[in-house]
C-alpha positions in Angstrom: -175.2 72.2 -115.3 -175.0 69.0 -113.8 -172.1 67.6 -115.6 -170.2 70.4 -113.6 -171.6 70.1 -110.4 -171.9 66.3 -109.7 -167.6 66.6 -110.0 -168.1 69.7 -107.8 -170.4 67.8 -104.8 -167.6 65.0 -105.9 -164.8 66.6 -104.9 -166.6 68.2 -101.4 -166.9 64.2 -101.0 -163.9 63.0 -101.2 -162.3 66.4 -99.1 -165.0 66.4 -96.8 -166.5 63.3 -96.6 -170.2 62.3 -97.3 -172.5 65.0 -95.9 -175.3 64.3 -93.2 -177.6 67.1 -94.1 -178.5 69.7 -97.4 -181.1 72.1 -98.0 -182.1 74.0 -101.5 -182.8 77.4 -101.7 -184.2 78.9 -105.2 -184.3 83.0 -105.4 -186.6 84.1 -108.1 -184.8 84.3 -111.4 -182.2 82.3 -110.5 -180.6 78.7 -110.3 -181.1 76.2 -107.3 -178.1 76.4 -104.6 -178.1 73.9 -102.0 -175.9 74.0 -98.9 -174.2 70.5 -97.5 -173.2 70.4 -94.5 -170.5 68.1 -93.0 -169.4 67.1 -89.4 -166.0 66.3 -88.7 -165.5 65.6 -84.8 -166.5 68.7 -83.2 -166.4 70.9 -86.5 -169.6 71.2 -89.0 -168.7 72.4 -92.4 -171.2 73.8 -94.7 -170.4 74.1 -98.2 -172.7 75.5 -101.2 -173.6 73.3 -104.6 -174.3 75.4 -107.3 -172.9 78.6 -107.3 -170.1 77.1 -110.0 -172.8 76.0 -112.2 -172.2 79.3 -114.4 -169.0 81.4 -114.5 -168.8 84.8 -112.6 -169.0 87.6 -114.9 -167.5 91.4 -114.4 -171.1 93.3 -114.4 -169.0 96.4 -116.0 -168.8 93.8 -119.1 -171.2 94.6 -121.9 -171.5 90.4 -122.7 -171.0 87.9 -119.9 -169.2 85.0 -121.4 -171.3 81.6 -120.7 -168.0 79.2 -120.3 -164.5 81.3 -119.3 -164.5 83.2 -116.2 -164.0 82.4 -112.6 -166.4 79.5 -110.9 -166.6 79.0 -106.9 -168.2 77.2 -104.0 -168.3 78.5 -100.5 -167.4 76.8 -97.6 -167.6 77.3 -93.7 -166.4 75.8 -91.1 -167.7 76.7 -87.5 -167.5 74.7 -83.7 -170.4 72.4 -82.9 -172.6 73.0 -79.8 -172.8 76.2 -78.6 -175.1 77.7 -81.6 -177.5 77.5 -83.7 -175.2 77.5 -86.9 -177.9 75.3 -89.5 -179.8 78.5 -89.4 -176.8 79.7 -91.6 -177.8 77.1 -94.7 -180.3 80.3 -96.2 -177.6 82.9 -95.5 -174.5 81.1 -97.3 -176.8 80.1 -100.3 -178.4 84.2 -100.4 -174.3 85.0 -100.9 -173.6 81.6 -103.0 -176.6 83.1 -105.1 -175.0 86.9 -105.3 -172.6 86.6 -108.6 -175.9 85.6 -110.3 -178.5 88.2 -108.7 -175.9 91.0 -108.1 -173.4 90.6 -110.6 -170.3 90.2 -108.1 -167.3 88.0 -108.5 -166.2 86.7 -105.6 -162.5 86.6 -104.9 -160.8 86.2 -102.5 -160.2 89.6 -99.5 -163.5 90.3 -100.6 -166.5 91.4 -97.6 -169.7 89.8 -98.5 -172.4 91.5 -95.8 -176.0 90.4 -95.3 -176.8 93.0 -93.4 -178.6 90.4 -90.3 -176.7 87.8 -88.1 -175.5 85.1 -90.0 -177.7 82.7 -87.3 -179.2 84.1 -84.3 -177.1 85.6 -81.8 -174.3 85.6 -83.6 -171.8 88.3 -83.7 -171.3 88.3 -87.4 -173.0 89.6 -90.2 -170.3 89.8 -93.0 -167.6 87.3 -94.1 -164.1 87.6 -95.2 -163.4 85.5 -98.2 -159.8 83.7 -98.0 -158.0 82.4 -100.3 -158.9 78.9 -101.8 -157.0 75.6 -101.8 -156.4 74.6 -98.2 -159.4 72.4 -97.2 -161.0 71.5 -101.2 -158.4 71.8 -104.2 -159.7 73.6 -106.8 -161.5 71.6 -109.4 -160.3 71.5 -112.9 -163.0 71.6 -115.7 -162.5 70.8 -119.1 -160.9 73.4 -121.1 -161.8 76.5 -122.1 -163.5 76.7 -118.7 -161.8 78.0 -115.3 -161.4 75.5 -112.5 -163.7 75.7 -109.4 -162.7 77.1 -106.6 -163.9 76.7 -103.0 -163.8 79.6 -101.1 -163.4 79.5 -97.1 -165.7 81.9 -95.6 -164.3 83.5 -92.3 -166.8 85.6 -90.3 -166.3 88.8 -89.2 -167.9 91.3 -86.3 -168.4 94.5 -87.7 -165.9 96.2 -86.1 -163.5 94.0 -87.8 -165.8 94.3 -90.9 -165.1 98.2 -90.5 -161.1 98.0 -90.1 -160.6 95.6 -92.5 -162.3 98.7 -95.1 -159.9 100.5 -93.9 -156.8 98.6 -92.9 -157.1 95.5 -95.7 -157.9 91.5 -95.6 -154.1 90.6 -95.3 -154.3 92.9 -92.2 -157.0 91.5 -90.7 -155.5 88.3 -91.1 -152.5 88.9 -89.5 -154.5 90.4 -86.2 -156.4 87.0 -85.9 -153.2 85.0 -86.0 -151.3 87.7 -84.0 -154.2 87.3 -81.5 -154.2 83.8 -81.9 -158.2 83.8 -82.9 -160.2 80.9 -83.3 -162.1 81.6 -86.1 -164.3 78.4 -85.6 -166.0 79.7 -82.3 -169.5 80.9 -83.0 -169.8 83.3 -80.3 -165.9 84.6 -80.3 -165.8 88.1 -79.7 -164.0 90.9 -81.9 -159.9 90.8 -82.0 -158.4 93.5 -80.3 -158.1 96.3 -83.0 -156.1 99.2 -81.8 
């Protein structure tokens, strides 16, 4: 396990920079996921370690395979200061730890919900997944392994959570940059969805 994730916490280094916190969460039957977190001027970043460690299987499949299949790390990035946001380090490892305890692959367009406020107060209980490759490049593995990928989380009200069922992630996407959204705020309010 750790020869894949000390490139993974690596490679959050040297895109991130060297974090000033983690915590470790263990959920019975499962593998330890910590949560880094980073500050970069008035941004924090918190990224998972762990989640990679095995590859996410389809739970329809009768055998998972132990080495091919599609590895990821979660990342979000939120504003500094007007929130609690560290209370988010047990949330973001409870979804880093669902392809193990729930069988999911995570892909991106995908709504992971947690059912409760990410931190308290806040206006979001549910995250969109986006597509990887912006902040981290992925992290190629040695072969027949997939790479790692690392997964921006972008959190959603639920009534964005509810249109984007019905509507689609690319949609939603375009209505935050339509709307010119700051997805970094905390406490935004919903986008205008009419």
């Amino acid at each position: 396990m750790r020869e894949i994730l000390d490139p993974v916490e690596a490679r959050l280094r040297t895109a991130l920079g060297e974090p000033d916190a983690r915590a470790e969460v263990t959920f019975l039957g499962t593998d330890r996921i910590e949560v880094l977190r980073f500050v970069d001027g008035d941004v924090v970043r918190y990224a998972t370690l762990g989640m990679s460690a095995h590859p996410m299987a389809d739970p329809t499949s009768p055998l998972a395979d132990p080495v091919k299949g599609p590895r990821a790390e979660l990342v979000l990035s939120v504003r500094r200061g007007s929130a609690d946001t560290d209370q988010v380090l047990r949330p973001l490892a409870v979804l880093a730890a669902s392809p193990q305890v729930e069988g999911l692959v995570v892909t991106p367009g995908a709504s992971l919900d947690l059912g409760q406020p990410l931190w308290t107060g806040a206006p979001f209980s549910s995250v969109l997944v986006a597509e990887p490759g912006g902040l981290v490049e992925d992290l190629e593995l040695a072969p027949p392994m997939d790479p790692v990928s690392f997964l921006p989380l972008l959190p959603m009200t639920p009534n964005e959570a509810a249109w984007k069922r019905v509507k689609g992630a690319g949609a939603l996407q375009e209505r935050w940059l339509a709307e010119g959204t700051d997805l970094r705020d905390p406490l935004r309010a919903s986008v205008r969805l009419d």
